[in-house]
C-alpha positions in Angstrom: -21.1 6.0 -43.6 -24.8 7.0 -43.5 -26.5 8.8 -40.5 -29.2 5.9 -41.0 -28.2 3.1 -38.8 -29.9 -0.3 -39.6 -31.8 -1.8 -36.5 -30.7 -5.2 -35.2 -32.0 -8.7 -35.1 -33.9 -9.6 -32.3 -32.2 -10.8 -29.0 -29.7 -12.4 -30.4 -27.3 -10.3 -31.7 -28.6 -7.2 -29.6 -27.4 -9.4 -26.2 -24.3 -9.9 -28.6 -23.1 -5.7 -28.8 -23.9 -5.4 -25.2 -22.0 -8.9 -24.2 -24.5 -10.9 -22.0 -26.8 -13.5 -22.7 -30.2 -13.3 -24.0 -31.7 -13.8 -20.9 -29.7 -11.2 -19.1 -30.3 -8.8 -21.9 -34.2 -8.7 -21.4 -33.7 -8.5 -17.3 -31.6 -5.2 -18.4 -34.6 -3.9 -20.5 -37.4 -5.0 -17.7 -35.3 -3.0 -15.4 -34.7 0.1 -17.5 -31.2 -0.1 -17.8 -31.1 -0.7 -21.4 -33.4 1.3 -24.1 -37.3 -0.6 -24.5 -37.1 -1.7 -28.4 -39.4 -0.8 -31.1 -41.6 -2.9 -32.6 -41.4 -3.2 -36.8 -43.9 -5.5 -36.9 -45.7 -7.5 -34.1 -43.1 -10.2 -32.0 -40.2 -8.5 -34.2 -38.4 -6.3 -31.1 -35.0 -4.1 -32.6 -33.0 -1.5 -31.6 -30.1 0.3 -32.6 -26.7 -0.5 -32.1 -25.9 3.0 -30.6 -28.7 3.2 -28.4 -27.6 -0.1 -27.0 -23.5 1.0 -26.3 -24.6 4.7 -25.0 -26.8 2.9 -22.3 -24.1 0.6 -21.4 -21.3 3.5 -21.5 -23.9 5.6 -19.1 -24.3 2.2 -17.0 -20.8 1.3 -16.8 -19.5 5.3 -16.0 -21.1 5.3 -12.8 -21.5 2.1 -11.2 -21.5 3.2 -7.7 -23.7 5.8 -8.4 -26.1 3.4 -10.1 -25.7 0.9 -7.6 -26.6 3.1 -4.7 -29.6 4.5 -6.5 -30.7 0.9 -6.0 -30.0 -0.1 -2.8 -32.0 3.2 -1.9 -34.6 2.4 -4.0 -34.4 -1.3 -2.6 -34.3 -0.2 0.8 -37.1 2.4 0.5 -39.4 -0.5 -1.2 -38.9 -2.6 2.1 -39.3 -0.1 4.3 -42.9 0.5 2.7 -44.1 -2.9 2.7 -42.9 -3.1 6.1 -45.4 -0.1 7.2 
């Protein structure tokens, strides 16, 4: 096996190593959870296969952790728009 991995089709089968649905699968991106792709050619998003399982290993090792970094984040958001 080569050190080269080959990048992925778009959405597709990218939502398909990380098991959700497309939709889902860009919502993760928007909200940094999973790696931004990189753009071959224009409207042609990829990424690679072991960028996509490390960010869902780091994501799914701490879920409280994660989870309270956005209720404080959430919380602290509110708490400016109500000043």
């Amino acid at each position: 096996m080569s050190n080269h991995e080959t990048p992925l089709p778009p959405r597709a089968a990218a939502s398909e190593v990380v098991g959700v649905s497309p939709a889902t699968f860009w919502r993760m991106v928007a909200a940094g959870r999973l790696p931004a792709p990189f753009y071959p050619s224009p409207r042609a998003p990829r990424w690679l296969a072991s960028e996509l399982r490390a960010a869902m290993e780091a994501t799914r090792a701490k879920p409280r952790e994660a989870m309270a970094e956005r209720r404080a984040a959430k919380l602290a958001d509110m708490q400016g728009r109500a000043a």
